[in-house]
C-alpha positions in Angstrom: 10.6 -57.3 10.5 14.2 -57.8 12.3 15.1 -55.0 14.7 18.3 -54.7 12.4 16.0 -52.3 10.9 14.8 -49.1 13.0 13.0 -47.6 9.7 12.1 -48.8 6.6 15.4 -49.5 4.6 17.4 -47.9 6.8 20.0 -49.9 9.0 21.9 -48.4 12.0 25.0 -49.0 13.5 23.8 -51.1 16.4 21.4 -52.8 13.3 24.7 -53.5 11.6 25.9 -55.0 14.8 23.3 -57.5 15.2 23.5 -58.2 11.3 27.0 -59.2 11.4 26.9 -60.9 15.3 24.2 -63.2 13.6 26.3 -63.9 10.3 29.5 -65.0 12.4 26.7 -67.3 14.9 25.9 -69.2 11.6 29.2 -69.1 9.8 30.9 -70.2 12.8 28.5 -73.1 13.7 28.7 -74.3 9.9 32.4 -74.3 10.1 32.3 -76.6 13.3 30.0 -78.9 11.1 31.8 -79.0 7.9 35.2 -79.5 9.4 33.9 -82.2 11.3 35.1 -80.8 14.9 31.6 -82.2 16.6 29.6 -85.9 16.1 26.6 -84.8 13.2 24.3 -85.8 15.5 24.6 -82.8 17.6 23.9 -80.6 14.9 20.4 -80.0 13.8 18.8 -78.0 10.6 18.0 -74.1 10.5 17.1 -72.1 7.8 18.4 -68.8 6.9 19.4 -66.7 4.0 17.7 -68.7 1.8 19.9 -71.7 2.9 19.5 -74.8 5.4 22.3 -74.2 7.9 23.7 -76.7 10.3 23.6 -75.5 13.7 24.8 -77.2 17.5 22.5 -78.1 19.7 25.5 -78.5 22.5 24.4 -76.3 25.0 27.9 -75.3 26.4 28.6 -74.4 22.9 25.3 -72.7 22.2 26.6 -70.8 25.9 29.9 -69.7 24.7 29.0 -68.2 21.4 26.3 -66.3 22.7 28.4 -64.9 25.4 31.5 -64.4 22.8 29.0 -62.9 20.3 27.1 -60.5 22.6 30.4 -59.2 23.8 31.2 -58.6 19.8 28.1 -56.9 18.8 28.9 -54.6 21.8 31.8 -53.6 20.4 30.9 -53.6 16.6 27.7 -51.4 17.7 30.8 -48.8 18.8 33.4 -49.6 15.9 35.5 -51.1 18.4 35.9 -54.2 16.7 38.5 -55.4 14.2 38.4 -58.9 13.3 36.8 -62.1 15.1 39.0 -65.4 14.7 37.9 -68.7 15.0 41.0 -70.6 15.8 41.4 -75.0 15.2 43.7 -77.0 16.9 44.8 -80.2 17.5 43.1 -81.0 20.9 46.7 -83.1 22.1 49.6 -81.5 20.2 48.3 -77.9 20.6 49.0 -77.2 16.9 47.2 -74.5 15.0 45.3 -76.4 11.9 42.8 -74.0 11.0 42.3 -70.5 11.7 39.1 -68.4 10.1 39.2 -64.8 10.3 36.4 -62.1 9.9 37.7 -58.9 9.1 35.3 -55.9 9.8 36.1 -52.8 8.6 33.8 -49.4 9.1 32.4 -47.8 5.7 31.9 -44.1 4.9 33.3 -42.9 8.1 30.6 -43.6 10.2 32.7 -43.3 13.4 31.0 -41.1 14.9 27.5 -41.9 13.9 24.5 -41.9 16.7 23.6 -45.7 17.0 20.3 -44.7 17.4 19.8 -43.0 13.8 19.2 -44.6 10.5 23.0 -44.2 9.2 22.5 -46.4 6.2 19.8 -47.3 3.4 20.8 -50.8 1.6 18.3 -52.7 2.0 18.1 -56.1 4.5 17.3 -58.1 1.6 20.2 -57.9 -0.6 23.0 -58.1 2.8 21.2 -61.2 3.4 21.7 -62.3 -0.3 25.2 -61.5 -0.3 25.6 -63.3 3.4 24.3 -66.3 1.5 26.9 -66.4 -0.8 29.4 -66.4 1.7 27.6 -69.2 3.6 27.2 -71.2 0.2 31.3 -70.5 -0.2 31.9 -71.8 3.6 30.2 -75.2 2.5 32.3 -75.7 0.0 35.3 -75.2 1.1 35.1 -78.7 2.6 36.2 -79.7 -1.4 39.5 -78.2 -0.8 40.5 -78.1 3.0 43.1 -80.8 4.3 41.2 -83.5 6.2 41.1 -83.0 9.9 42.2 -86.7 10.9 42.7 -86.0 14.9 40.8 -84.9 17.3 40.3 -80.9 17.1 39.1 -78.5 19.6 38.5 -74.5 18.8 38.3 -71.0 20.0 37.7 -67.9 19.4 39.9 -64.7 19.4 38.5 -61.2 19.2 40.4 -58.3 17.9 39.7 -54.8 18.9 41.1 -51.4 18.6 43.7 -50.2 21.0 42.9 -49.3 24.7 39.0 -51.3 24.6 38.1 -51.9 27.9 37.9 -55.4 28.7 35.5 -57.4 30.2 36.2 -59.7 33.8 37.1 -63.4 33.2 38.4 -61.9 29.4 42.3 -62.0 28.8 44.7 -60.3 26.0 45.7 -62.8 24.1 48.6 -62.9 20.7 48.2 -64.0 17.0 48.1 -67.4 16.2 50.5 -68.6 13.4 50.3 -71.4 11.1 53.4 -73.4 9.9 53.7 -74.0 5.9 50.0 -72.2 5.9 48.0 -71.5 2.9 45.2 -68.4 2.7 41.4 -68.4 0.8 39.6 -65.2 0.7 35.9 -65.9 0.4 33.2 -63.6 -0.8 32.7 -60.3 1.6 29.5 -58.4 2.3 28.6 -55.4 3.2 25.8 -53.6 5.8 26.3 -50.2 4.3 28.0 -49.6 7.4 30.6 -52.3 7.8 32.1 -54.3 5.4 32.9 -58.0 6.6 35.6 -60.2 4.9 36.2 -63.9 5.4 39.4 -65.6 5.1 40.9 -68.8 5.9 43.8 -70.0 6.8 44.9 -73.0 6.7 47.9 -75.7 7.1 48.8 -77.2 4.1 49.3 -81.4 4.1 52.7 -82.9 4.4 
């Protein structure tokens, strides 16, 4: 049984946390695949949410998100945590191409709810159902999204609510804009607790 689950059907905020840290792991490592940033070859197969999931097997990659993600289910686990953005660019011009934004917003005012309580009752199976179609929608968005023909490079921006404390070695950074951009809203799914929207944003061809 995950630990996202402290009693039977009942998730709690830091539960939550780890529910949505491990959604943005796969989304963001089936976006790296599917828009081509990394060789195939340094993907491998995983299966979750009823799906086969491309995953890297770079280990500075594997290194980053874990520490990038850790860092976000900290502060997701304390509603500190806006929106996570996964940011493309052209690795020699420096231009924005892509950029992929998961928008987390808190549900029935659990603000001040003890992470250690059972704070919500949906149950794990149907979040992971609903995570699923989200992943099936980030496949195909490869039918629509402008070819990457250069050599791209990405990173990821996390938003948080006013005076977080930061981390060392982590910097403020601003919004990243698109020129002549275009916006998909994909599915969004819901922990009981939080409710996560993805969106892309992308630069339209010329």
């Amino acid at each position: 049984m995950t630990t996202a689950q402290a009693t039977r059907n009942a998730i709690t905020l830091k539960g939550s946390a780890v529910i949505i840290s491990e959604y943005l792991n796969y989304g963001i490592n089936s976006i790296l695949f599917q828009r081509g940033i990394y060789p195939a070859e340094t993907f491998e197969n995983d299966q979750k949410y009823g799906l086969t999931i491309l995953m890297s097997t770079d280990a500075k990659i594997k290194d980053f998100l874990k520490n990038v993600l850790t860092q976000s289910e900290e502060w997701l686990s304390k509603n500190e945590l806006e929106k996570v953005s996964l940011v493309i660019t052209n690795a020699h011009s420096k231009e924005v191409l892509e950029c992929w934004e998961f928008l987390v917003q808190t549900e029935g005012g659990q603000e001040n709810a003890d992470p250690n309580n059972p704070t919500a009752k949906k149950e794990l199976k149907r979040i992971q159902q609903e995570i699923g179609s989200v992943m099936r929608q980030i496949s195909a968005t490869v039918s629509y999204l402008p070819l990457l023909d250069c050599i791209c490079s990405f990173d990821i921006l996390i938003h948080t609510i006013k005076d977080c404390e930061l981390p060392e070695k982590w910097n403020e950074t601003n919004e990243v804009s698109i020129q002549n951009s275009q916006t998909v809203k994909l599915r969004s799914f819901s922990t009981g607790l939080h409710n996560v929207d993805t969106i892309v944003n992308y630069k339209l061809s010329t």
